[in-house]
N, C-alpha and C positions, 0 to 999 in steps of 0.2 A: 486491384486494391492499391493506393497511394502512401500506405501507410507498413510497415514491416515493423510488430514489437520483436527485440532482442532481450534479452536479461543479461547480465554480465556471474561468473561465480560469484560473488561477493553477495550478489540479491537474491541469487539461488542458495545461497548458504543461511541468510538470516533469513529469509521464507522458510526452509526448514526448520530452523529458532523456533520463529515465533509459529508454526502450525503444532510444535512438540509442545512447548506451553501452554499456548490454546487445551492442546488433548487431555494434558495432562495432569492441569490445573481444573479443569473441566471436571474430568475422570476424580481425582480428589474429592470434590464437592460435593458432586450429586451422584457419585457411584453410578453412571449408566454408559457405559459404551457407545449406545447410538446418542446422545446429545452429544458426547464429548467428539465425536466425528460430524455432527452436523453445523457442531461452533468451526471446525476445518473446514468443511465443504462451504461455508457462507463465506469465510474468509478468503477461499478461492474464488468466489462465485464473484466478491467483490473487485479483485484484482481482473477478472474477467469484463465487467462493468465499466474499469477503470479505462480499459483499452478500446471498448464501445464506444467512452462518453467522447477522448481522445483524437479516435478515429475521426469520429464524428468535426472535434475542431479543427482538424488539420485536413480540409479535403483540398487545399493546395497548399503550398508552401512559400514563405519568401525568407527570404537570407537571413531575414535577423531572428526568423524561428532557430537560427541554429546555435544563438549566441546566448550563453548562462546554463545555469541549472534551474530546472524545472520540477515543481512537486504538485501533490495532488493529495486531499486526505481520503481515506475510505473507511468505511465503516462507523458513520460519524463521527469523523475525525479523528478515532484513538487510533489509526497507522495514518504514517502519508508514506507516499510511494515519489522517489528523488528518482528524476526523470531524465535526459538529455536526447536532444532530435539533432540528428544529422540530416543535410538537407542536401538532395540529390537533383532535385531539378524544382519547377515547381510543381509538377505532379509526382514527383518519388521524394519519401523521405522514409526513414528509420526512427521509430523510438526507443531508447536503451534505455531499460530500467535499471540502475544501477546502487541504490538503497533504499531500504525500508525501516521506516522508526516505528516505534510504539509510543506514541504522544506521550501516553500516560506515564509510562514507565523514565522516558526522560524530562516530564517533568518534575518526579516524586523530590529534587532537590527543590525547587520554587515551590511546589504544591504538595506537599507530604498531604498522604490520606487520610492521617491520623488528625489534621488540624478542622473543628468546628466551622462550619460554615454559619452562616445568616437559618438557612433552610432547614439545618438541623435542630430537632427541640432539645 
């Protein structure tokens, strides 16, 4: 495999975040324990997907894959997942995931939820 995902603590910490809010906010609404863990499990399923899709563009490497930060959204866009590849040859390279946003939540400055859309009657 040409490809090694790493996570750094920082992605493992707000992945716990955001899977606690996911449950918990879940668990609030609709009172069911198994949705509030299958909104988790799709959230991983995605981040699993992420590193398929990934995989899949990086099946060699060149130098300037190594240069910048990289992102990706999932789950129709409400996370994206901050990415960097270390580049080992042009058949070995590392992806380090290293942050994960919740689109929604930092856009609620530019885009409060409370403001009327076009859509809304």
């Amino acid at each position: 495999m040409p490809v090694e995902f790493r996570t750094t603590s920082t992605f493992e910490f707000i992945r716990s975040q955001l899977e606690n809010h996911l449950y918990q906010s879940l668990l609030s609404f609709e009172k069911d324990h198994n949705l509030a863990l299958n909104a988790v499990t799709k959230f991983n399923v995605s981040i699993e997907e992420l590193c398929i899709t990934l995989e899949g563009m990086y099946q060699s490497f060149n130098p300037n894959d190594g240069v910048g930060i990289k992102s990706h959204p999932i789950m129709n866009g409400r996370y994206r997942v901050f990415y960097k590849i270390q580049v080992q040859s042009e058949s070995q390279g590392d992806v380090i995931f290293f942050d994960i946003d919740d689109n929604k939540q930092s856009n609620l400055d530019r885009f409060p939820a409370h403001i009327i859309t076009f859509e809304d009657d």
